[in-house]
C-alpha positions in Angstrom: -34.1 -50.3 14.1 -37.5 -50.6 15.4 -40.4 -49.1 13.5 -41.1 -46.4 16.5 -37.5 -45.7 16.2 -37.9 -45.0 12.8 -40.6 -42.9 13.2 -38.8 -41.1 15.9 -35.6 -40.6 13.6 -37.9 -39.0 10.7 -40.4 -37.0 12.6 -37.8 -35.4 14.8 -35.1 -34.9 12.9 -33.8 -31.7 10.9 -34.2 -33.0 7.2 -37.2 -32.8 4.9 -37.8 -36.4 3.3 -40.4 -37.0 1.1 -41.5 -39.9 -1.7 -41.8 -38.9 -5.4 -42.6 -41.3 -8.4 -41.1 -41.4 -11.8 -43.1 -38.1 -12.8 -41.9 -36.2 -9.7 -45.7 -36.2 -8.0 -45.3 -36.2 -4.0 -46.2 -39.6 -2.4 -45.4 -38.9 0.8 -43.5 -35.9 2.7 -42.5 -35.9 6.4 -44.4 -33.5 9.1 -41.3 -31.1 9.1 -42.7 -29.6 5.7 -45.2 -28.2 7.7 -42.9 -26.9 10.5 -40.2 -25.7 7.5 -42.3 -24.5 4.6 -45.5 -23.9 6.3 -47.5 -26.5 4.1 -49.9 -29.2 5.1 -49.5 -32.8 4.2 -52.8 -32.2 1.9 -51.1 -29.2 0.0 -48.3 -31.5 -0.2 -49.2 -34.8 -1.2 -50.6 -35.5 -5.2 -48.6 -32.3 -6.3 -45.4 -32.0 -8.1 -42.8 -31.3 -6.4 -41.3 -29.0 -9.1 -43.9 -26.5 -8.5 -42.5 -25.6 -5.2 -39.1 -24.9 -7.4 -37.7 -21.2 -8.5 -38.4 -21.0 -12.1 -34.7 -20.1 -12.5 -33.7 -23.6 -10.7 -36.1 -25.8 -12.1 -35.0 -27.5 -14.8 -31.8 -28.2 -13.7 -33.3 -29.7 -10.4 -35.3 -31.5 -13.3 -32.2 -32.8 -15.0 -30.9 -34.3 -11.7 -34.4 -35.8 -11.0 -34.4 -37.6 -14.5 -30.6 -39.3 -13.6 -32.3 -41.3 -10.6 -34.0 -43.2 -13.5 -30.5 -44.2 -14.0 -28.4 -43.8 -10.6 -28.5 -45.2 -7.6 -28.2 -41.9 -5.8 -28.0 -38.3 -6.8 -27.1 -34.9 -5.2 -29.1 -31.6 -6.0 -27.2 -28.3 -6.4 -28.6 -25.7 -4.3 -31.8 -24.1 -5.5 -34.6 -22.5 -4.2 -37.9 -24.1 -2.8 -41.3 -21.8 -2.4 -42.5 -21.7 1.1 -46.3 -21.4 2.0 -45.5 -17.7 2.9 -44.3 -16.9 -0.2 -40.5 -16.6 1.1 -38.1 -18.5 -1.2 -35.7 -20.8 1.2 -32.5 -22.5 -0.5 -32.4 -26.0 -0.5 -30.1 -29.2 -1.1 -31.6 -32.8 -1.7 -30.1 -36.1 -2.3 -32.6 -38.4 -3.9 -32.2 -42.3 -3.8 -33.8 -44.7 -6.5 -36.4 -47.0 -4.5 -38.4 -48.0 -7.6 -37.5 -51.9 -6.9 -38.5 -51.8 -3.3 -42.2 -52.7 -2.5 -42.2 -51.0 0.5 -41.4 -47.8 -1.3 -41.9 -47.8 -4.9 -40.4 -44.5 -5.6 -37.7 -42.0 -5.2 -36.6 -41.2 -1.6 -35.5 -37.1 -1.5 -33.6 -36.2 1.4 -33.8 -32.4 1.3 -31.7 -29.7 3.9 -32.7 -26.2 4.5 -29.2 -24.7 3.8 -31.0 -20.9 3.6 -28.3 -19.7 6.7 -25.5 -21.5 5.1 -26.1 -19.7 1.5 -26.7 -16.3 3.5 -23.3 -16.7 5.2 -21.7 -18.2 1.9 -23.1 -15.1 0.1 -22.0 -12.6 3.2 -18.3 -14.0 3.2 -18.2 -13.1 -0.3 -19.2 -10.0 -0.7 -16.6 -9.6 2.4 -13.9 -11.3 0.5 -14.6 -9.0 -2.5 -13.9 -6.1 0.0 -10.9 -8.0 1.2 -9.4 -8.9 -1.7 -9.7 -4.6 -2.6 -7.9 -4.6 0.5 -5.1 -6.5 -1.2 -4.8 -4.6 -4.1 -4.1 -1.8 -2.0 -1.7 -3.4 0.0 0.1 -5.5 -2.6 1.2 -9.0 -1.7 4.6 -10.5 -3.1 4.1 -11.5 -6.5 6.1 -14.0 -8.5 7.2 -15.0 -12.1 8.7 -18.3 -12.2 10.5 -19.5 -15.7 9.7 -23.2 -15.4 12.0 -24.1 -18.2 14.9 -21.8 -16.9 14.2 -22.7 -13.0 14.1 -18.7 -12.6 12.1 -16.8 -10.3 11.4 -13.0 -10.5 9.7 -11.7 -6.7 8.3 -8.1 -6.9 9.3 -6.2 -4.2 7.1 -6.8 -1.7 9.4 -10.2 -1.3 12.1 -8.2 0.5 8.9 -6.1 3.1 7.2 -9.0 3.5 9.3 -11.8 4.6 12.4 -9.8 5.0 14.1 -11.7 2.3 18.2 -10.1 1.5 18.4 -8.8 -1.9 20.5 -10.5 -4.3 21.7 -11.1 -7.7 22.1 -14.9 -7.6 18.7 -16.3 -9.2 16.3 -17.6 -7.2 15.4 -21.1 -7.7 12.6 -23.7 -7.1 14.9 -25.4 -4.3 15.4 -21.9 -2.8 11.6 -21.8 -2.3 11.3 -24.9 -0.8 14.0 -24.8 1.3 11.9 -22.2 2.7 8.9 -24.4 3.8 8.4 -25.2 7.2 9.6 -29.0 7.5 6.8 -29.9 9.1 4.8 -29.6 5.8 8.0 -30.0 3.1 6.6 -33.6 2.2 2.6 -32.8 1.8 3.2 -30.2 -0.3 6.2 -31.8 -2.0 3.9 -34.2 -2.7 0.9 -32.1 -3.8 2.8 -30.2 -6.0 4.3 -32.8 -7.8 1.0 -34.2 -8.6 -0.1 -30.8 -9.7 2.3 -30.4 -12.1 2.0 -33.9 -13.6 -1.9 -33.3 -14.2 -1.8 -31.7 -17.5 -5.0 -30.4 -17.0 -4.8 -28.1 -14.4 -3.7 -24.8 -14.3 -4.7 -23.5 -10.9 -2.6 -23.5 -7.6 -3.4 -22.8 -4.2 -2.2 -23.9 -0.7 -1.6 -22.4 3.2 1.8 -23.5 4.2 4.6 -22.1 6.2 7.6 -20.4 5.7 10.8 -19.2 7.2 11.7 -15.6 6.9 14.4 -14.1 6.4 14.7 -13.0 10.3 14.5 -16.9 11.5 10.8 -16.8 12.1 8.1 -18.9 9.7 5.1 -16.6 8.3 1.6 -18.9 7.1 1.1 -17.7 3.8 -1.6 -18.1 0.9 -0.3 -19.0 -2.2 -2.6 -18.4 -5.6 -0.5 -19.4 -8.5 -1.6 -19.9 -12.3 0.4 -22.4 -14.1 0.7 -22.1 -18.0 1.2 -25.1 -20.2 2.2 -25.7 -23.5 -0.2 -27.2 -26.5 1.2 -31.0 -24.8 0.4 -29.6 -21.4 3.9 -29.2 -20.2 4.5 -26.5 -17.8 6.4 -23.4 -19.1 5.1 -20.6 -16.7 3.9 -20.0 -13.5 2.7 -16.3 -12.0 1.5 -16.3 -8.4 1.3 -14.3 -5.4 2.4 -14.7 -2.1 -0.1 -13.6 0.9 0.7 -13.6 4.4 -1.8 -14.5 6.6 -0.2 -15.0 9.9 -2.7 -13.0 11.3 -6.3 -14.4 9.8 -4.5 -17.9 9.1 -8.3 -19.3 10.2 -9.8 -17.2 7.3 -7.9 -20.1 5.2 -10.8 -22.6 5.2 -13.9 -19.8 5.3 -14.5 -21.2 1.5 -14.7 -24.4 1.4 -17.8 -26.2 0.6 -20.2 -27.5 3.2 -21.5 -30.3 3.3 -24.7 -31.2 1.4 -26.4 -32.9 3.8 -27.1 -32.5 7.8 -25.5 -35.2 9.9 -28.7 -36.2 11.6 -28.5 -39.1 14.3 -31.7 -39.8 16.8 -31.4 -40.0 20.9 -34.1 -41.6 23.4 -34.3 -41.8 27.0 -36.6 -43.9 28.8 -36.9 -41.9 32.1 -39.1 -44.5 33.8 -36.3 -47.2 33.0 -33.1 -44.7 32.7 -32.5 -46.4 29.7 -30.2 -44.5 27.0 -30.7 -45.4 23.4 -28.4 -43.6 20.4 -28.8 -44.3 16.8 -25.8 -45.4 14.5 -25.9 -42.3 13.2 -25.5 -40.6 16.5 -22.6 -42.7 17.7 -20.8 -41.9 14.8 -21.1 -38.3 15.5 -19.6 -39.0 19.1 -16.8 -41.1 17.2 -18.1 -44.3 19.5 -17.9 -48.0 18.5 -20.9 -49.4 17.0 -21.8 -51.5 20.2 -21.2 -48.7 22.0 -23.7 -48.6 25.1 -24.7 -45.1 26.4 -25.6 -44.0 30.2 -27.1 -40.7 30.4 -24.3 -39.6 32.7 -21.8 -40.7 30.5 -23.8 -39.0 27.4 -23.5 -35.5 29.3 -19.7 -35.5 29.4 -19.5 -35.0 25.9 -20.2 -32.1 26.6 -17.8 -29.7 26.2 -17.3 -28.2 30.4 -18.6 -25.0 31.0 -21.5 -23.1 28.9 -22.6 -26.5 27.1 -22.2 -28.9 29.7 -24.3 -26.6 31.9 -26.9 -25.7 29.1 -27.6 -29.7 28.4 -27.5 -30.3 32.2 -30.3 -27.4 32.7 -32.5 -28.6 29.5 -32.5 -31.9 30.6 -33.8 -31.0 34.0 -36.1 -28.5 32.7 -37.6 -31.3 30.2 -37.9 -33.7 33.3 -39.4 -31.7 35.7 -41.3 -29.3 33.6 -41.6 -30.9 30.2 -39.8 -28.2 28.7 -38.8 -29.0 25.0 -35.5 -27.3 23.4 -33.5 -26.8 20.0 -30.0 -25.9 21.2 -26.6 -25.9 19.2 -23.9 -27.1 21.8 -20.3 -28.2 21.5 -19.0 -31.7 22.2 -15.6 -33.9 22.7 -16.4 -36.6 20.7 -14.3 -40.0 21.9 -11.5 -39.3 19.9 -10.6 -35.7 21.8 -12.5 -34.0 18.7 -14.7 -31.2 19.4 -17.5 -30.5 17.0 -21.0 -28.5 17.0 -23.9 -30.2 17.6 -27.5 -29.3 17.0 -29.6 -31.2 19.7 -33.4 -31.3 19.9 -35.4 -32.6 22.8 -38.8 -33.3 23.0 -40.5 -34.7 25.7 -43.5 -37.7 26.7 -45.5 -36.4 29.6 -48.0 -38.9 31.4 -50.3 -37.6 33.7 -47.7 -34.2 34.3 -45.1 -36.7 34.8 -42.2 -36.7 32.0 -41.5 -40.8 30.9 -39.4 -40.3 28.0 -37.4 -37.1 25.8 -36.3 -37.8 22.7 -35.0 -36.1 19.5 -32.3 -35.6 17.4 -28.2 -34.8 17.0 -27.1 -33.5 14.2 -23.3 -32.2 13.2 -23.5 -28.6 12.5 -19.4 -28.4 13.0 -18.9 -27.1 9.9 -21.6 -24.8 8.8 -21.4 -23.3 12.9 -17.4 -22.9 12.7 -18.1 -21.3 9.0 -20.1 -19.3 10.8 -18.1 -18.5 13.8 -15.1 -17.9 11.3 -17.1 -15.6 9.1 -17.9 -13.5 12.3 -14.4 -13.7 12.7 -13.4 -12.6 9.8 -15.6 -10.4 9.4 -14.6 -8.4 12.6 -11.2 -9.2 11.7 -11.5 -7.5 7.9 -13.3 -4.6 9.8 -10.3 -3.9 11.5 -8.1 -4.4 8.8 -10.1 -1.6 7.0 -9.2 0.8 10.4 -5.9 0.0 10.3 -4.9 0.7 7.1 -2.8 3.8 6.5 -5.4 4.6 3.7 -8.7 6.3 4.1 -11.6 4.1 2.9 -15.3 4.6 2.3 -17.7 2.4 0.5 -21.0 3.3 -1.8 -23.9 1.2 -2.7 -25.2 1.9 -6.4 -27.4 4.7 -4.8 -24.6 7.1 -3.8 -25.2 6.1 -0.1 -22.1 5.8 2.4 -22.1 2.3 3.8 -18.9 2.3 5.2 -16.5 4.9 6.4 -13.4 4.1 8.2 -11.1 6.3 10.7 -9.3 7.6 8.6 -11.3 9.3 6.2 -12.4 10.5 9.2 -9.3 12.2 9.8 -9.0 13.6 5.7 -12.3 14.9 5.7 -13.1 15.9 9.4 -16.5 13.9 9.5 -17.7 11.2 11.9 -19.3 8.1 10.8 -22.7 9.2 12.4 -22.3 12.0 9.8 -21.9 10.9 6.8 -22.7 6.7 6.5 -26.3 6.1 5.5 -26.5 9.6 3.7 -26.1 10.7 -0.2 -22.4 11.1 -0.5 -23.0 14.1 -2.9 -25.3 15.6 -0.8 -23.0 16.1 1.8 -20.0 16.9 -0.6 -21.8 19.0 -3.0 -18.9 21.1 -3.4 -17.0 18.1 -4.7 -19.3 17.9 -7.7 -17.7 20.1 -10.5 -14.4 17.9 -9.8 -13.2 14.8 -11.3 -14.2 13.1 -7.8 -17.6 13.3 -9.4 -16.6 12.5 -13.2 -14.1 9.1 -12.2 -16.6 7.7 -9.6 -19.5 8.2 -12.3 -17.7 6.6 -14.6 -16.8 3.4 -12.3 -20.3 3.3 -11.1 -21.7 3.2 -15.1 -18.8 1.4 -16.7 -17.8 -1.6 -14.1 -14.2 -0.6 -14.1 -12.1 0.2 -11.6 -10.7 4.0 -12.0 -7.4 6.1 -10.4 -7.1 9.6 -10.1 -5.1 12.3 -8.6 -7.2 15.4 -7.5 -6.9 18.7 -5.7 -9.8 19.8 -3.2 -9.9 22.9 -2.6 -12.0 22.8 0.6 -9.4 21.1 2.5 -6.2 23.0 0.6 -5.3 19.4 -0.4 -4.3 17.0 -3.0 -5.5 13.2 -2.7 -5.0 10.0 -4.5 -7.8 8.0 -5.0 -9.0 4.1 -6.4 -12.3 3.3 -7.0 -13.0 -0.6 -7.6 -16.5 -1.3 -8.9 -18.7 -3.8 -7.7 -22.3 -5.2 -8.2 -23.2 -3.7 -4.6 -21.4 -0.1 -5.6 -17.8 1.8 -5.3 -15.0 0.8 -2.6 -13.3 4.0 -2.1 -9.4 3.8 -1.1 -7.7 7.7 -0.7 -4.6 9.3 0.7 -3.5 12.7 1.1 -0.5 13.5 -1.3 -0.3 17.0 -0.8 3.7 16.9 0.4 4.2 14.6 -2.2 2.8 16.8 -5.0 4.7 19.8 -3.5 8.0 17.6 -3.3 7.4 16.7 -6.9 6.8 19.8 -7.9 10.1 21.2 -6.2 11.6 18.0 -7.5 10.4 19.3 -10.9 12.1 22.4 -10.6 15.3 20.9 -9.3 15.2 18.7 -12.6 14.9 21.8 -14.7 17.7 23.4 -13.0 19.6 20.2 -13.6 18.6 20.5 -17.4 19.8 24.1 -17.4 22.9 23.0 -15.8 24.0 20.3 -17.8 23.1 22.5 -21.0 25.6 25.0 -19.3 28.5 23.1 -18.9 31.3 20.9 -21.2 31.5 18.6 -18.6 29.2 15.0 -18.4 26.7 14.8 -16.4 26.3 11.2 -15.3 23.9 9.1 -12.8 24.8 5.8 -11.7 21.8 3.5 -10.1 23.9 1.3 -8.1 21.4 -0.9 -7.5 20.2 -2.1 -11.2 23.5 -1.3 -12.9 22.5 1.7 -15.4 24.4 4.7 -16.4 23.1 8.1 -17.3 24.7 10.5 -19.3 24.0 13.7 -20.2 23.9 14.9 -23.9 27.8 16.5 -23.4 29.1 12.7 -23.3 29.0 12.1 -27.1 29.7 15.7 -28.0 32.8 15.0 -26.3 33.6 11.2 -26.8 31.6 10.8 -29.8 30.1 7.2 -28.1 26.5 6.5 -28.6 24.8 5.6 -24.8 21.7 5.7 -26.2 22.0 2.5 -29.1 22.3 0.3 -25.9 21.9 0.4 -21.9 25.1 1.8 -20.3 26.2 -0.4 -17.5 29.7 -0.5 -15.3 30.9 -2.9 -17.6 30.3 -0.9 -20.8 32.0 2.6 -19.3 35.1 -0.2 -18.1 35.3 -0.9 -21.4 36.8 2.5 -23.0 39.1 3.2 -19.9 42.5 3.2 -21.0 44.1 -0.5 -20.3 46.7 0.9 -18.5 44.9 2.7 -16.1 41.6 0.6 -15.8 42.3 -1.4 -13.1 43.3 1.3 -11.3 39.8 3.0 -11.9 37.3 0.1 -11.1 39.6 -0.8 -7.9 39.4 2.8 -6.4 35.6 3.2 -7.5 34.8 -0.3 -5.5 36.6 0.5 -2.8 34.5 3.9 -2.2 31.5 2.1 -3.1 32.2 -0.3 -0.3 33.3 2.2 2.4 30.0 3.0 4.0 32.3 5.5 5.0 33.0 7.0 1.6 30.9 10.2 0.1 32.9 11.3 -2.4 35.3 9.5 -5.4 37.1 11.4 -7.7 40.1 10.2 -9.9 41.9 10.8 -13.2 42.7 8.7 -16.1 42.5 8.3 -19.7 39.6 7.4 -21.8 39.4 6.0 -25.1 37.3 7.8 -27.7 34.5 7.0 -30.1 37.6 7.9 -33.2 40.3 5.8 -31.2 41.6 9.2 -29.7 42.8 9.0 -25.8 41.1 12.0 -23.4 42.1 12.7 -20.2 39.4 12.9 -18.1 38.7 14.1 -14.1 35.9 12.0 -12.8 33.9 13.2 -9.6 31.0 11.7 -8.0 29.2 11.8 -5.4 28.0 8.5 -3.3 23.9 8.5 -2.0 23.8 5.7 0.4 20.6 3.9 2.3 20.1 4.1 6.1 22.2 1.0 6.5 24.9 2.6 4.7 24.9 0.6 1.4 25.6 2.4 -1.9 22.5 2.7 -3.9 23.1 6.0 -6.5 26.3 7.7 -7.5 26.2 11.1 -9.4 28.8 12.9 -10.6 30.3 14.8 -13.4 33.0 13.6 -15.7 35.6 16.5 -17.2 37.5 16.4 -20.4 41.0 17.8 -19.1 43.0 16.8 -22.5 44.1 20.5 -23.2 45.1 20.8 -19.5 47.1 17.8 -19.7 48.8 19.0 -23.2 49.6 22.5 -21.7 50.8 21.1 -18.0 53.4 18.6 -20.6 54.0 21.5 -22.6 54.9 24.0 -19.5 57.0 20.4 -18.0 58.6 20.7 -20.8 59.7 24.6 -20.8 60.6 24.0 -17.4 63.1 21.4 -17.9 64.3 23.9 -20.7 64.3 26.6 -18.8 66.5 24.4 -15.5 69.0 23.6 -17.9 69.5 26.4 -19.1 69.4 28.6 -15.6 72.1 25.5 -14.8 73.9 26.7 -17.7 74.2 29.9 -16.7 74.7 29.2 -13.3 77.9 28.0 -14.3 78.9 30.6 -15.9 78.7 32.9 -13.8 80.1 31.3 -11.0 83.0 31.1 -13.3 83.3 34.5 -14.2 83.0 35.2 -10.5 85.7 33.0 -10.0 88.0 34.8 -12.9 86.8 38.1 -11.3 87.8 36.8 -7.6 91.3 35.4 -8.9 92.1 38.9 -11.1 91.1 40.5 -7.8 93.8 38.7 -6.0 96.6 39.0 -8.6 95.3 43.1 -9.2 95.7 43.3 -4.8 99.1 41.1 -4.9 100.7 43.2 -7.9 99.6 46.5 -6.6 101.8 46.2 -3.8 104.4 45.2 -5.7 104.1 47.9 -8.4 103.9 50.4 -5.6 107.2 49.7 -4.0 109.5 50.1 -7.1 107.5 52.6 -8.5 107.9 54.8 -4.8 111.2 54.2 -4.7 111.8 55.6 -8.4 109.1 58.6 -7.8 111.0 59.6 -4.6 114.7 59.6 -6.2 113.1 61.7 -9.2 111.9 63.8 -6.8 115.3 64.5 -5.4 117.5 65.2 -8.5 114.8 67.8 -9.3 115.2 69.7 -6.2 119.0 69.1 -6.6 119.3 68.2 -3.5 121.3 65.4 -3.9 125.0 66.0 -4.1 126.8 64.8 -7.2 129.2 62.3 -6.2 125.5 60.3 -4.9 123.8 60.9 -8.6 125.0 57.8 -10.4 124.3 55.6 -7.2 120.5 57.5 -7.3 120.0 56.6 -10.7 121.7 53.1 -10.2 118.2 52.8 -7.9 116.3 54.3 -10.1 117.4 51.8 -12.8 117.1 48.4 -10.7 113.6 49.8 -9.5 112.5 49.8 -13.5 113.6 46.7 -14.0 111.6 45.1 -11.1 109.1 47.4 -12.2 109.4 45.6 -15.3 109.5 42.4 -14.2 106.0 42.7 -12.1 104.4 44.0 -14.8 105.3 41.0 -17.3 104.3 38.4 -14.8 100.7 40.5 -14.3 100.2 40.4 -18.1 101.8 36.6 -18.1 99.1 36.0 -15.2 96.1 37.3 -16.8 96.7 35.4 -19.9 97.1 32.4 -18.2 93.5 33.2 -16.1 92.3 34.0 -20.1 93.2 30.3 -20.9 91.3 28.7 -18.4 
């Protein structure tokens, strides 16, 4: 590079370079000190350059300084440099030992005004502090993972956040990763394994993607802290899961920047139309080294539209008018990259005629799409602060409202003309003699974050409320629980009648969470069972255990099945339980089945009734029954047989009757006549001849009557 070059390059570029010897006294400084800091070369020049350093930054620029003695090159943290107007600018310098070179003698400091990029550094934190409030609020899906075991436990927000089915089957390392997108399965297979290998670290964090439980892929943020054993072996692991679909470009709104400008130098010779670009500035446009720029060609790099046009207007401007500028502009560099540039012009005139602009390019990509980003996200977070369900305001340490989103508006019924920028207990004075006043005080003084439930009687309501501290003040998250506190306090009352209840009653009170596989049993089930539920955690299993063996299968079968039909509200069944002693009860079992809207089974309760007496008296009263059939049986027979007897003397008393009537007639009628006389005596012998054969048959049916009923006797 030519010396005017050179000159060009220094004069005109971005950077502060200066000379210093082995004692830190200024040998020489470039002319943008004077454009930067406001100095003079003379004020410059013969001083120390450590007395332009913040007292608080000093010596460790110092201690850096003193390694060049040693180093080839060495690379400032930021710290603060003094300008003429008594403003304090941050700066970055890398400084390069020269001593050997006769040409320089010295240490070459290449210093960066990075004041913007620390603002914007310092703005996206405090805006990730707020965010990361915003989390807490939210809750992200948080994991324990057993490292030795292979075992993961999610919190719930697994299931709400990536829509992930519920189940009992432990969930694995492989499970996870068959989760991540493909695309990005071997880069992070491959980071992770050299994570774990590096016994010295403990933190994790990467962006990936992956698949939910509906088909679709979420990017997420994972944060996890790995814990290691005295030999540095893994053992733990506790994380959390955040998905950032939504802000995915907030991913890369920390990383460092880079500590020094990328500054290359242009030329153009308008007399000639000659194009000159420094290496520098060719690498920035990702060109070969011998490449050989046209000014035509050098436009296109533009990226069309607003910077294509603002480079094509500046150049004009600096031809025909002589119109310097100091514009940041996009370009596609060679490879189809787009990047922000910085580009300075300046311009040569000759008798009003403009013979050469020149200046410099520098790459202000990252530090411009930090800042584009932060704008981003900082928009972005505001809106995430509107749409959250919860109200939020924020304080500075003064009491004032800086923030106040809708829907605080909405709780409290003021706008945010009327109430951010004012004293916040000036405008709730009436809020003072409440714990609102007491907790944020004590946040505000203490540094700790603080949650409350309180009533206010102005609005007739009852809010929950976090307060997170922070060096600028309070972030303020509330709701309005008012219909929760009234359901809890009707829940309350249910629970006291429930109390009252199951003091009442013999029977068990029992509640089944489905879900987690716990049994509840009111205080009845060891008066009358004499088990202990208390010395360990009842499950299905346990209650299983001490139903009788010949009806348990029975039991679970019809309990499943009812648990299964999403159809099924009731179950109710009887069978024998085994007691604490060894003694077998009879038991009715009823409960009642609480399912979700999809219909699962999630809570059974019921109440279980000892029906032993019951049982004994229905056996006993079985029992009489049977006594009492055979008997009535018994007599049954009997009876029909005396009917029988009866029927039969009936027949023989109507068949005899007629027979004893006829001889008996006969005789009655001849009596009759030998009383009246009238019956002649030659016809009295043949009369009683009658009279005598009608005895005899007489007789004869009266033998076989007496012959019959004895025989009817026998049988």
């Amino acid at each position: 590079m030519s010396e005017k070059q050179f000159n060009t390059l220094v004069q005109g570029g971005a950077d502060l370079t200066a000379i210093l010897d082995v004692n830190g006294l200024c040998k020489y400084v470039t002319p943008y000190y004077t454009r930067l800091a406001g100095y003079n070369e003379g004020e410059v020049v013969g001083f120390s350059a450590f007395n332009f350093i913040h007292y608080d930054d000093v010596e460790r620029v110092r201690h850096n300084f003193k390694s060049l003695v040693t180093e080839k090159r060495v690379k400032t943290e930021p710290y603060r440099f003094k300008c003429k107007d008594h403003r304090w600018c941050w700066m970055q310098s890398t400084g390069t030992n020269m001593l050997h070179d006769e040409a320089i003698e010295g240490f070459v400091i290449n210093t960066v005004d990075i004041t913007d990029l620390i603002n914007t550094r310092n703005a996206l934190q405090e805006s990730n502090d707020r965010y990361e409030l915003v989390n807490k609020a939210t809750k992200d899906a948080i994991y324990d993972w057993d490292v030795v075991k292979d075992e993961f436990r999610w919190g719930k927000n697994l299931q709400r956040i990536f829509a992930c089915p519920k189940s009992d089957i432990p969930f694995r390392l492989s499970d996870w990763i068959s989760m991540v997108h493909k695309e990005e399965l071997v880069q992070i297979r491959k980071s992770f394994k050299k994570f774990i290998a590096d016994k010295e670290r403990t933190q994790w964090t990467k962006s990936f993607r992956v698949k939910k439980g509906d088909g679709s892929y979420a990017y997420v943020e994972e944060t996890g802290h790995l814990v290691r054993d005295v030999n540095g072996k893994s053992i733990r692991m506790i994380g959390v899961l955040r998905d950032v679909t939504k802000s995915k470009e907030l991913q890369t709104l920390l990383d460092s920047a880079t500590s020094l400008a990328r500054v290359g130098a242009w030329e153009f010779d308008v007399i000639k139309q000659q194009v000159y670009w420094s290496a520098m500035t060719k690498e920035i446009h990702e060109v070969d080294a011998n490449f050989v720029p046209v000014l035509d060609e050098g436009i296109t790099f533009y990226k069309a539209g607003e910077s294509r046009n603002t480079i094509l207007k500046k150049i004009n401007d600096a031809i025909e008018k002589g119109i310097s500028w100091d514009e940041e502009l996009q370009i596609v560099t060679a490879r189809g990259n787009e990047l922000w540039v910085r580009a300075i012009g300046n311009t040569d005139m000759l008798n009003g005629q403009c013979v050469r602009i020149y200046g410099s390019f520098q790459d202000i990509d990252k530090q411009k799409t930090a800042e584009l980003k932060l704008q981003a996200a900082l928009k972005e977070k505001s809106t995430i602060l509107e749409s959250i369900g919860d109200a939020f305001f924020a304080l500075d340490r003064n009491w004032m409202v800086t923030y106040w989103n809708k829907q605080a508006k909405t709780l409290l019924g003021l706008k945010r003309e009327q109430i951010v920028g004012k004293n916040f207990w000036n405008v709730f004075e009436d809020a003072v003699g409440l714990q609102f006043y007491t907790q944020y005080h004590i946040a505000m003084s203490t540094g700790n974050n603080v949650q409350f439930e309180e009533y206010y009687p102005i609005k007739n309501s009852w809010y929950e409320v976090s307060a997170y501290a922070s060096d600028n003040g309070l972030s303020i998250y509330f709701r309005d629980i008012t219909s929760r506190k009234l359901a809890d306090e009707e829940i309350y009352r249910s629970n006291e009648r429930f109390v009252k209840v199951t003091e009442a009653t013999n029977d068990v009170i029992w509640d089944l969470d489905i879900i987690n596989d716990r049994l509840n049993y009111s205080g009845s089930f060891h008066k009358l069972f004499g088990h202990h539920p208390d010395m360990s955690i009842p499950t299905l299993q346990w209650w299983s255990r001490y139903i009788y063996k010949d009806d348990s299968q029975a039991v679970i079968e019809s309990l499943n099945y009812s648990i299964n039909d999403t159809n099924a509200l009731e179950w109710q069944m009887e069978y024998r339980f085994l007691k604490e002693n060894g003694d077998i009860a009879h038991v009715m079992d009823r409960g009642v089945i609480i399912r979700d809207n999809e219909g699962n089974a999630i809570r059974m309760v019921g109440a279980m009734a000892d029906i032993t007496e019951r049982k004994q008296y229905e056996q006993l009263l079985k029992s009489l029954n049977n006594t009492l059939d055979a008997k009535a049986r018994e007599l049954t027979t009997y009876v029909n047989a005396i009917e029988a007897q009866n029927e039969r003397l009936r027949k023989i008393a109507w068949t005899q009757s007629h027979m004893v009537r006829e001889p008996l007639t006969r005789i009655m009628g001849i009596a009759k006549l030998l009383v009246d006389h009238t019956v002649p005596p030659e016809q009295k012998n043949e009369m009683l001849n009658h009279v005598l054969k009608s005895a005899n048959e007489l007789d004869k049916v009266i033998r076989d009557i007496v012959e019959s009923s004895h025989q009817q006797n026998l049988s």
